[in-house]
KOLDREN-389621 format. One line per 3 residues: number of its first residue (from 1); for each residue z negated, x, y of N, C-alpha, C, O. Coordinates in nm, 4 decimals, decimal comma. Each point is the difference from the previous one (the first is absolute). Last residue first. Layout:
KOLDREN-389621
NUM = Z X Y Z X Y Z X Y Z X Y  ...
***
This chain:
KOLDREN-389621
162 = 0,5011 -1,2920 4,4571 -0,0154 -0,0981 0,0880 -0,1420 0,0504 -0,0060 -0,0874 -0,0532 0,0684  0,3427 0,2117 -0,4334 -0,0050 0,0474 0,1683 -0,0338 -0,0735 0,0993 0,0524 0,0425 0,1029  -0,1226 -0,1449 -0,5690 -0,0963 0,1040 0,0637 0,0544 0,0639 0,1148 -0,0645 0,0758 0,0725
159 = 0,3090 -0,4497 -0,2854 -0,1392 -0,0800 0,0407 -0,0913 0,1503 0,0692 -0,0752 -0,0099 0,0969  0,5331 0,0489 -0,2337 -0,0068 -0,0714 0,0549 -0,1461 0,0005 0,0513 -0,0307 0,0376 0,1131  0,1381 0,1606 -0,4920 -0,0040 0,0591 0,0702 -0,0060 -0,0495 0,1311 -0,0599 0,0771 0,0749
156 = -0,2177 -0,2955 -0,4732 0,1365 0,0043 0,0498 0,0447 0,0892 0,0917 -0,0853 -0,0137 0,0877  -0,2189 0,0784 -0,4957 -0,0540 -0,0396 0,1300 0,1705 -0,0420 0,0367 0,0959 0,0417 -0,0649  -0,2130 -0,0491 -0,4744 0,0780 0,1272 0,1246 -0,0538 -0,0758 0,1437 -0,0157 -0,1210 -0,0161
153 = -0,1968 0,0299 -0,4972 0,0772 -0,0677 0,1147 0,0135 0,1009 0,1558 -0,0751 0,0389 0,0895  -0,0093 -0,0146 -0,6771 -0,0298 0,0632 0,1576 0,0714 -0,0585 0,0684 0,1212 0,0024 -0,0214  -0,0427 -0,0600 -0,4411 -0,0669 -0,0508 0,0441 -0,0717 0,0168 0,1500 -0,0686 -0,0889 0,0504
150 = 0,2633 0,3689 -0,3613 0,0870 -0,1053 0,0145 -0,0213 -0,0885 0,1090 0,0840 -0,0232 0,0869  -0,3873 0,3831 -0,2359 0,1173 0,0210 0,1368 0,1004 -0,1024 0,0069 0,0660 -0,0143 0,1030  -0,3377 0,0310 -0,5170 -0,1011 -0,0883 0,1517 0,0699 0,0872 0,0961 -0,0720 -0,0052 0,0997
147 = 0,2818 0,1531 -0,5080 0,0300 -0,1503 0,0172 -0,1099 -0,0406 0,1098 0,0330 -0,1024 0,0598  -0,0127 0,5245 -0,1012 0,1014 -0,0089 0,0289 -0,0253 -0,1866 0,0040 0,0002 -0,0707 0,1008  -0,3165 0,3020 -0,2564 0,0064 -0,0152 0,1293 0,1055 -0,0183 0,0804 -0,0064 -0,0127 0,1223
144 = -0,1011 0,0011 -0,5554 -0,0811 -0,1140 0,0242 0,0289 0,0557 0,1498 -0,0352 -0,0832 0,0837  0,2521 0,4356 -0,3452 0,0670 -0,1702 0,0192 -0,0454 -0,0951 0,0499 0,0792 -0,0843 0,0421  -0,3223 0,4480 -0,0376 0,0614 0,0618 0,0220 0,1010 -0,1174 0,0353 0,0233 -0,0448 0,1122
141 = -0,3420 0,0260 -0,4565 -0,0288 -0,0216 0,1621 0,0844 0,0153 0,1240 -0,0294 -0,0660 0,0997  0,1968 0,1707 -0,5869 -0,0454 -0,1020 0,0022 -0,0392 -0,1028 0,1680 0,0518 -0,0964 0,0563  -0,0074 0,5740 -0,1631 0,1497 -0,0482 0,0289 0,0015 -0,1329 -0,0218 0,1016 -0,0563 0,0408
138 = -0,5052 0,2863 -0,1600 0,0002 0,0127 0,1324 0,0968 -0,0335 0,0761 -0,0112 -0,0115 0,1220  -0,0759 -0,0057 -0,6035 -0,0666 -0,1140 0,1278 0,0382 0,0002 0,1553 0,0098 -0,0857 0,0878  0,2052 0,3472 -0,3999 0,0052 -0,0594 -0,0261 -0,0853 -0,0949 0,1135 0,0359 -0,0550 0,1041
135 = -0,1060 0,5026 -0,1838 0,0966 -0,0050 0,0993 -0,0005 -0,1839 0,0158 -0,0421 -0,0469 0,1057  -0,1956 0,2799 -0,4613 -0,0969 -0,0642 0,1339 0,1193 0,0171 0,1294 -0,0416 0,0090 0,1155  0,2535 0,0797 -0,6007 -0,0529 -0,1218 0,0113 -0,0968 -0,0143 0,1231 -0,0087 -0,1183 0,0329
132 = 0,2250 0,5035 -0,0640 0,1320 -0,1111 0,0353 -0,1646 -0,1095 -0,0484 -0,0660 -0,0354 0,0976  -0,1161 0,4141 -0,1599 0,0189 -0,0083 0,1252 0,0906 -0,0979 0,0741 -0,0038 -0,0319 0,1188  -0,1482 0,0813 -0,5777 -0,0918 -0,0422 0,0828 0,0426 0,0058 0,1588 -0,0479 -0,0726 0,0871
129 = 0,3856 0,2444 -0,4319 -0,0441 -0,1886 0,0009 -0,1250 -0,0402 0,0747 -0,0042 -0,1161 0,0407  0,0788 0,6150 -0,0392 0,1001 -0,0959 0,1060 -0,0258 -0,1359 -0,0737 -0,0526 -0,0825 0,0748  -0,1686 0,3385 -0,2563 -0,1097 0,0069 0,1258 0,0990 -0,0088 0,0963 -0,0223 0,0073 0,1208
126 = 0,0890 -0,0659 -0,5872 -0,0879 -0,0745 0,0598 -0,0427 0,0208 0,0949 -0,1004 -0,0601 0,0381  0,5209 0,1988 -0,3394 -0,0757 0,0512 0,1083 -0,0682 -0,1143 0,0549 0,0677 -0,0814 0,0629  0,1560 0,0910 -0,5445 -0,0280 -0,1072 0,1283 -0,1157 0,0792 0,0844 -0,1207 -0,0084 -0,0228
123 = 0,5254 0,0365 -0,4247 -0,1663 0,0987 0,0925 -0,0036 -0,0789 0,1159 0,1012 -0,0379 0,0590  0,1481 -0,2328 -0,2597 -0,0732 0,0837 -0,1303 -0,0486 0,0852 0,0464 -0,1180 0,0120 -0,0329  0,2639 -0,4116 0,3529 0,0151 0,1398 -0,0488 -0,0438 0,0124 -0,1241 -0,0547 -0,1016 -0,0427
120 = 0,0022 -0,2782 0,3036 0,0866 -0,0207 -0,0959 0,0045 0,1391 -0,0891 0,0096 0,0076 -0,1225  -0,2349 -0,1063 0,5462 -0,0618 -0,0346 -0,0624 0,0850 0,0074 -0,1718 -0,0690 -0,0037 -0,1018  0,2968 0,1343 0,4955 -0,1239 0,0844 -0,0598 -0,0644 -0,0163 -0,1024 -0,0179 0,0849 -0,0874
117 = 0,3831 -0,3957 0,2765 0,0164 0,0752 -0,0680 -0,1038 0,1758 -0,0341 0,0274 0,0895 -0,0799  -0,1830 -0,4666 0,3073 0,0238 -0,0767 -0,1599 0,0657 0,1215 -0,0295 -0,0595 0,0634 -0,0872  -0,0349 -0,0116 0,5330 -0,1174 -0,0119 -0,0671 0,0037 -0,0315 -0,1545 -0,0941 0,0220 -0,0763
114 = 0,4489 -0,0375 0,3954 -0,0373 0,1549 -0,0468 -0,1124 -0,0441 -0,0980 0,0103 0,0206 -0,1209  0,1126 -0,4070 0,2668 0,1400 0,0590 -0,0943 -0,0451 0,1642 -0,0200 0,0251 0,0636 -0,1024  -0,3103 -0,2574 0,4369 -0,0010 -0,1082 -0,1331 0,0566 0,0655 -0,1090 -0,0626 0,0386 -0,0987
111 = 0,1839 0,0487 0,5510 -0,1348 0,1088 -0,0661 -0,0404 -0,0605 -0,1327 -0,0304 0,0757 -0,0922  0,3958 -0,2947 0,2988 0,0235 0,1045 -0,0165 -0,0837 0,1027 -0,0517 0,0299 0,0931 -0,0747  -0,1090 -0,5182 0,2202 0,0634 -0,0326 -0,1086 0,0508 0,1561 -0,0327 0,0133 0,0166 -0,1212
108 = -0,2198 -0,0472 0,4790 -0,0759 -0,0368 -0,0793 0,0614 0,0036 -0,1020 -0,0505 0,0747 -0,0838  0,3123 0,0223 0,4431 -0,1078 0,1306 0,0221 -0,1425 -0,0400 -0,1636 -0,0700 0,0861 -0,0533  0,4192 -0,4679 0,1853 0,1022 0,0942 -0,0605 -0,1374 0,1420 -0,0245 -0,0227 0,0349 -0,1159
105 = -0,1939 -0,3902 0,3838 0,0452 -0,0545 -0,1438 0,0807 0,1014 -0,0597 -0,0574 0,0373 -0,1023  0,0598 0,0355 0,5153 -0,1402 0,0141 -0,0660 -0,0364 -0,0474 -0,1080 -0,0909 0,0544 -0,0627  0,5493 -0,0751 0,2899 -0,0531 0,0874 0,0059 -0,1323 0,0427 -0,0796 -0,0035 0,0987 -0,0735
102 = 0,1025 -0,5360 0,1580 0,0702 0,0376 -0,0763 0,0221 0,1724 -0,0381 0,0202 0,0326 -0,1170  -0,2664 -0,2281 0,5544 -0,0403 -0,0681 -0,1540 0,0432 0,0504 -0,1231 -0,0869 0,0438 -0,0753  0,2876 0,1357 0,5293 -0,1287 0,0330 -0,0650 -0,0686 -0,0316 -0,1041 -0,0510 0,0802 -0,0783
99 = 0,4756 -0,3419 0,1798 0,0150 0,1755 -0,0487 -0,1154 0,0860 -0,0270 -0,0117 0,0649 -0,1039  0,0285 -0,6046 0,0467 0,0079 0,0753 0,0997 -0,0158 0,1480 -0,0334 -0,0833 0,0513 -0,0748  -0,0398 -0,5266 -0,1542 0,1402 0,0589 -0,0036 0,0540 0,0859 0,1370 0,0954 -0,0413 0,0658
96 = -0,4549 -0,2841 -0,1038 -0,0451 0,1650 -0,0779 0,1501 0,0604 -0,0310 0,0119 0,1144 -0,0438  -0,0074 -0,5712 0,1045 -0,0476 0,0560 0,1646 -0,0373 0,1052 -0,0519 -0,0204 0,0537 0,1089  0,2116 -0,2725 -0,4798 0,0688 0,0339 0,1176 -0,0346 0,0853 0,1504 0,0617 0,0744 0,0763
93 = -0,2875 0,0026 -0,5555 0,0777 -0,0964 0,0226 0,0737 0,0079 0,1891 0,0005 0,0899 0,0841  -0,0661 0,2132 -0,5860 -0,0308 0,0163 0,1161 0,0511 -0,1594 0,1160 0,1182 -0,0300 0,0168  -0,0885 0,2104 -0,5170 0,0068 -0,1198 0,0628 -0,0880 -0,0095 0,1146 -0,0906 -0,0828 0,0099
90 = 0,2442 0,4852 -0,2778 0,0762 -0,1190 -0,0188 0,0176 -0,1041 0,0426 0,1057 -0,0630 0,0007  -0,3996 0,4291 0,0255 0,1014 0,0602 0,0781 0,1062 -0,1455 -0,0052 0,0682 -0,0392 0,0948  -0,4839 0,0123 -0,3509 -0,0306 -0,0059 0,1511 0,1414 -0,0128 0,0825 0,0280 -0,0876 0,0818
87 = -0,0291 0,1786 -0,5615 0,0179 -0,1725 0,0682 -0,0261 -0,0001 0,1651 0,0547 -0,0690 0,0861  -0,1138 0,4679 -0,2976 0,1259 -0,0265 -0,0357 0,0410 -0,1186 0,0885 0,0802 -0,0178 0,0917  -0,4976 0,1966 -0,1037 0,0566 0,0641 0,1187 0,1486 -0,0585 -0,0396 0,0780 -0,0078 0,0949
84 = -0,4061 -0,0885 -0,4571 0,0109 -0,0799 0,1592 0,0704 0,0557 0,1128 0,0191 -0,0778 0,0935  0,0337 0,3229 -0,4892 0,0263 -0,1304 -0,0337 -0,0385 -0,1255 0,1328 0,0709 -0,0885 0,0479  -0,2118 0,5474 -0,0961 0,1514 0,0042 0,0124 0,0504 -0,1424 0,0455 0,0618 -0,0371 0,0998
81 = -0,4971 0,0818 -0,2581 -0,0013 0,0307 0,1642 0,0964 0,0140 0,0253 0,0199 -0,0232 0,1192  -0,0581 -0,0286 -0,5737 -0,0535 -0,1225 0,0746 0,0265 0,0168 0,1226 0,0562 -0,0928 0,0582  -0,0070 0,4723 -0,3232 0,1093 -0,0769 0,0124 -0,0783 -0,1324 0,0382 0,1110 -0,0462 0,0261
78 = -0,4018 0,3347 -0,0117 0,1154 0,1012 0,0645 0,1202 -0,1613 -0,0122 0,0403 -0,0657 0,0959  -0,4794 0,1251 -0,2949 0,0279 -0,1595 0,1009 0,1283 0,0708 0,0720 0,0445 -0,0615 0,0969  -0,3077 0,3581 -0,4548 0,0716 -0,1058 -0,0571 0,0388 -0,1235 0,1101 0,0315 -0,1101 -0,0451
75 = -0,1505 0,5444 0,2068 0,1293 -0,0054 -0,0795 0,0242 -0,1143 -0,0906 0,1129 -0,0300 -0,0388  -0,5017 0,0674 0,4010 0,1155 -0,0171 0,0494 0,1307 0,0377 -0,1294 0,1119 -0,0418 0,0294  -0,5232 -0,0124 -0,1904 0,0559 -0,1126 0,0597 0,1184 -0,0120 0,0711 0,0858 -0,0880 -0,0069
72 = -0,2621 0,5010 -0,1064 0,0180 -0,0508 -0,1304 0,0200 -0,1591 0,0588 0,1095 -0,0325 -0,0459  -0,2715 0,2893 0,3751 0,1286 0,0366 -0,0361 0,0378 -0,0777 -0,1153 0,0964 -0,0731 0,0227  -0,4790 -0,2229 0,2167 -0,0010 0,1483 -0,0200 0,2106 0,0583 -0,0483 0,0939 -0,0793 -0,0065
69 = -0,3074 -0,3740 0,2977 0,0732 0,0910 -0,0561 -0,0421 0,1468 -0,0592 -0,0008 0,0974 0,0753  -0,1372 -0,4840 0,2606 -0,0804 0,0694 -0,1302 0,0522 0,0338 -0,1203 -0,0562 -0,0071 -0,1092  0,2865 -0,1458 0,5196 -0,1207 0,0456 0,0444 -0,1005 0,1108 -0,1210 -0,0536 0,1109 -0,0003
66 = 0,4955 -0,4462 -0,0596 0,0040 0,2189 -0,0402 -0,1142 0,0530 0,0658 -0,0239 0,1189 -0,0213  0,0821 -0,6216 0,0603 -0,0305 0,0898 -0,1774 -0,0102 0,1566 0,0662 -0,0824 0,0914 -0,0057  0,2646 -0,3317 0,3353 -0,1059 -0,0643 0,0116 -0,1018 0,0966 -0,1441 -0,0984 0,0739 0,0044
63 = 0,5511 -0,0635 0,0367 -0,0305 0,1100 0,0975 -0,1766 -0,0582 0,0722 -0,0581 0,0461 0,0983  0,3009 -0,3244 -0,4279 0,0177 0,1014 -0,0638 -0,0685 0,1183 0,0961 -0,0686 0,0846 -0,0572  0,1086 -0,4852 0,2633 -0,1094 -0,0248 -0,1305 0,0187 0,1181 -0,0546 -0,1110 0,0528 -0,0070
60 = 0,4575 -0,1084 0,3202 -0,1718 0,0431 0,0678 -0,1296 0,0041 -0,0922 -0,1065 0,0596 0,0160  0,5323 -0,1916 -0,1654 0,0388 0,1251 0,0748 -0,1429 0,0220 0,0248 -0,0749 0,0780 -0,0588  0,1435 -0,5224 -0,0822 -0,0038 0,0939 -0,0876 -0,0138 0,1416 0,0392 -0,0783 0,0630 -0,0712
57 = 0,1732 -0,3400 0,4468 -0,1516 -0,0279 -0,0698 -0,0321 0,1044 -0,1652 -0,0929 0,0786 -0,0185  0,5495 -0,1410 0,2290 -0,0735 0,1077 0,0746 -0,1580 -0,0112 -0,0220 -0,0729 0,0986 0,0113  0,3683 -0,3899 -0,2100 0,0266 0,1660 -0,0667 -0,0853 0,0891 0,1189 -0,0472 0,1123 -0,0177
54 = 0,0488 -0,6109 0,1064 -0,0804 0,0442 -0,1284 -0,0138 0,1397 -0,0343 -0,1021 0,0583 -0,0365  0,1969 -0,3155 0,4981 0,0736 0,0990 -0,0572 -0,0777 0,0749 -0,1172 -0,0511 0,1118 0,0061  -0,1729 -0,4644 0,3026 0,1445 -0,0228 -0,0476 0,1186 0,0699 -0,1106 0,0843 -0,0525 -0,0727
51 = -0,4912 0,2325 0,3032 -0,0349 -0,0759 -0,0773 0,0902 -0,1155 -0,0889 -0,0143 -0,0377 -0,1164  0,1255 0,3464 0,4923 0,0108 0,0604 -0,1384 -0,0990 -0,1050 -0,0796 0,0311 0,0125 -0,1185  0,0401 -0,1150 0,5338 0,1569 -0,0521 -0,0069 -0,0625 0,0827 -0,2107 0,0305 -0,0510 -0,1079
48 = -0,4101 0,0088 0,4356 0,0568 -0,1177 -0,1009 0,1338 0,0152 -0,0616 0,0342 -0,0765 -0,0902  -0,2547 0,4574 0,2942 -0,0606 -0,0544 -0,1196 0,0162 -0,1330 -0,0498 -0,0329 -0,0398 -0,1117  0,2053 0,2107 0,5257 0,0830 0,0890 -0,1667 -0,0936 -0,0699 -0,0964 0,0490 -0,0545 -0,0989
45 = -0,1856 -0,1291 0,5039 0,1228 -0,0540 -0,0245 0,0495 0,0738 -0,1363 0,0485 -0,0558 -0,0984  -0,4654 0,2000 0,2762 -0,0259 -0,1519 -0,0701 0,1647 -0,0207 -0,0252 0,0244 -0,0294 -0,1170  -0,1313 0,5323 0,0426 -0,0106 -0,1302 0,1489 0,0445 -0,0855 -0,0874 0,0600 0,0025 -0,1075
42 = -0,1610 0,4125 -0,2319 0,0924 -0,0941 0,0981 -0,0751 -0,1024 0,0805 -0,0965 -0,0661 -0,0385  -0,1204 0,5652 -0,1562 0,0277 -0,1516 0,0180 0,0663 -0,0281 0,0787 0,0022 0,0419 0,1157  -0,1002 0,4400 -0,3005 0,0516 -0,0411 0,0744 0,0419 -0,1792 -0,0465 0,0934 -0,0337 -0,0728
39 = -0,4248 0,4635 -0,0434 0,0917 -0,1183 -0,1050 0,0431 -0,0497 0,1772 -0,0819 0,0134 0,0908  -0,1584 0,4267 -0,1904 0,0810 -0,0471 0,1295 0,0764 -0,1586 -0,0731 0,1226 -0,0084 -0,0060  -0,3244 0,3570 -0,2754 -0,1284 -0,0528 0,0764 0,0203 -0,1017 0,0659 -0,0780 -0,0950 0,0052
36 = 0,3549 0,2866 -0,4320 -0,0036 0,0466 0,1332 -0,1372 -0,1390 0,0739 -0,0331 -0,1115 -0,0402  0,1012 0,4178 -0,4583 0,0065 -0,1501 0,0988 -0,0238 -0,0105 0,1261 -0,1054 0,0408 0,0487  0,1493 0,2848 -0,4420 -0,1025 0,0425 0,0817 0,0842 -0,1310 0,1255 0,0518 0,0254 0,1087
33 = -0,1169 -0,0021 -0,6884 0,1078 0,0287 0,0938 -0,1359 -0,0325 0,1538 -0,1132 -0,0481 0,0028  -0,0733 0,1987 -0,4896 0,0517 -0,0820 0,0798 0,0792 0,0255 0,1068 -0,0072 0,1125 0,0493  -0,0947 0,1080 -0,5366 0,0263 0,0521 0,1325 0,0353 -0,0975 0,0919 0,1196 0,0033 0,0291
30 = -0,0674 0,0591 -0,4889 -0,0966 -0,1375 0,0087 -0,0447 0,0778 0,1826 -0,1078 -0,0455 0,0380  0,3916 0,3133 -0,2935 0,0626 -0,1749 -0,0114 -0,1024 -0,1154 0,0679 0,0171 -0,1180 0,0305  -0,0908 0,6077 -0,0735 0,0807 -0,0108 0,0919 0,0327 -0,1236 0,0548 0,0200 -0,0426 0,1137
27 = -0,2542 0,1687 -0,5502 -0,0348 -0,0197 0,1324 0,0082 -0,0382 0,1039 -0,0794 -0,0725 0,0598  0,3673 0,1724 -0,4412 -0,0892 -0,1196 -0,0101 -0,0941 -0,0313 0,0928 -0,0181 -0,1180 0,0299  0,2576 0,5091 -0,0169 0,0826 -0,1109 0,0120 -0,0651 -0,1174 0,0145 0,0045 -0,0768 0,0961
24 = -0,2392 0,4942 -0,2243 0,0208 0,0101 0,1481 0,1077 -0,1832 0,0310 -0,0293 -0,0790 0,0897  -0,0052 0,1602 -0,5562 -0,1442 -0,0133 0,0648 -0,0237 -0,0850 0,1065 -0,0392 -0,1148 0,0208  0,4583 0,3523 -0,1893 0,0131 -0,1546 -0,0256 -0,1909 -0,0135 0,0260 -0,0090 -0,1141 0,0452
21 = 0,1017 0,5472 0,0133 0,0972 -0,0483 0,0948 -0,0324 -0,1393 -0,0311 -0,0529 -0,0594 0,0939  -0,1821 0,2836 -0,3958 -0,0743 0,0256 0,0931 0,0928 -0,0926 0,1459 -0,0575 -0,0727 0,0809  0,2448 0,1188 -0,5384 -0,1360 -0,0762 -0,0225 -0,0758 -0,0116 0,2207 -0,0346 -0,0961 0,0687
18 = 0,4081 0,4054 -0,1777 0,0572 -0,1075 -0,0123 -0,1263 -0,1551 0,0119 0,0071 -0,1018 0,0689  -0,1063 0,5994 -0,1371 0,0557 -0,0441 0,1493 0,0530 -0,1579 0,0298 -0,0156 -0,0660 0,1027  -0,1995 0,2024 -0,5417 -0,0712 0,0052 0,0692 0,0815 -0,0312 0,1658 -0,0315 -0,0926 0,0747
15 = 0,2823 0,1666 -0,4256 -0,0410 -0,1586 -0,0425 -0,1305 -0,0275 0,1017 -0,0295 -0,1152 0,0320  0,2979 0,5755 -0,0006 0,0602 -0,1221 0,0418 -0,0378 -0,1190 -0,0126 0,0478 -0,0879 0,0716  -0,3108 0,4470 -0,2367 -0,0102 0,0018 0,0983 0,0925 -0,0811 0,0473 -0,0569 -0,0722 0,0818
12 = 0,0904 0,1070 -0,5000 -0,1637 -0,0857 0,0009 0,0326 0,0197 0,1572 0,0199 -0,1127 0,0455  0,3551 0,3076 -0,1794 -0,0383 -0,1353 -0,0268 -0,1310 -0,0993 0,0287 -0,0170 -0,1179 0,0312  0,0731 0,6578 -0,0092 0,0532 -0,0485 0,0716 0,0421 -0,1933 0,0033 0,0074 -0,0543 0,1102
9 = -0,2547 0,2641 -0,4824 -0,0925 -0,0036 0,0971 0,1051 -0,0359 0,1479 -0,0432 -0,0924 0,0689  0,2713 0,1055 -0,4945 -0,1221 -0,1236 -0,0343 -0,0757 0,0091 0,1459 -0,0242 -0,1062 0,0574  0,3229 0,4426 -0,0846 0,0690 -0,1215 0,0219 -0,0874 -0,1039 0,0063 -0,0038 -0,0826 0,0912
6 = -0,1869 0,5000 -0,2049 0,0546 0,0167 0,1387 0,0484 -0,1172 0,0178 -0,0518 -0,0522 0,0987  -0,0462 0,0955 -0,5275 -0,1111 -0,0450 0,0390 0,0153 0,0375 0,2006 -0,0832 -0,0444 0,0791  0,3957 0,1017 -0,4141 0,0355 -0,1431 0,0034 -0,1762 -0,0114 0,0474 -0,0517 -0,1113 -0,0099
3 = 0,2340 0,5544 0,0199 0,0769 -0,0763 0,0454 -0,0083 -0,1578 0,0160 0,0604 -0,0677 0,0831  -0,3403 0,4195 -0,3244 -0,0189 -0,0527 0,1407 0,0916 -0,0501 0,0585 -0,0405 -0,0512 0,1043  0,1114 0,0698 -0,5686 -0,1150 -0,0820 0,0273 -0,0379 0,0032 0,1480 -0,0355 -0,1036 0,0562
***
């Protein structure tokens, strides 16, 4: 009889740790992401060539959402955010077709792909999916500045020695 009242009580204490961890979890989840301050806007020229460029509008709408993101958002939009970085990388159009550009697109589409395979886990360390998901925007801006360098008009070397 104390054998199965030692087992019964080591049990009640696993249904208690277990109860208490999935709690702490549920918490955790509704933990908003910490959004960066610095949104970096495109110049009048990037902001027309990407108005043109639908997948990169989707791109920004999604990294537009994750403002008011808690974690539990970031694991069910994990594959959505894959999913525009996909097309992004795909149809990059011509004048954005440059090694820095493409570069920053690859650094996105890449944190994207961590971010889903976290989000995918069966133990899912949330305090790396929180940390790959507020990377995200920031490899976002990061690109908005690559594409308004397109756009910089170089002085001529010519014209400043004179």
């Amino acid at each position: 009889m104390s054998f199965f009242t030692a087992c019964q009580k080591d049990q009640n204490q696993q249904n208690k740790t277990e109860l208490a961890q999935t709690n702490q979890n549920d918490s955790l989840l509704q933990v908003k992401l910490n959004y960066p301050k610095n949104e970096i806007a495109l110049n009048e020229n990037a902001q027309n060539e990407t108005e043109k460029w639908m997948l990169y509008t989707a791109m920004e709408a999604e990294v537009t959402r994750m403002e008011n993101y808690t974690l539990d958002d970031v694991i069910n939009n994990a594959p959505s955010i894959l999913r525009a970085t996909d097309t992004l990388v795909q149809t990059i159009p011509k004048q954005f077709r440059i090694k820095p550009v493409e570069s920053r697109i690859k650094v996105l589409h890449t944190k994207a792909s961590v971010l889903n395979q976290l989000c995918n886990k069966q133990q899912k360390d949330l305090d790396e999916v929180k940390k790959v998901a507020e990377e995200i925007p920031i490899d976002f801006y990061n690109l908005n500045i690559q594409l308004n360098e397109v756009f910089i008009e170089m002085p001529e070397i010519e014209n400043l020695e004179k």
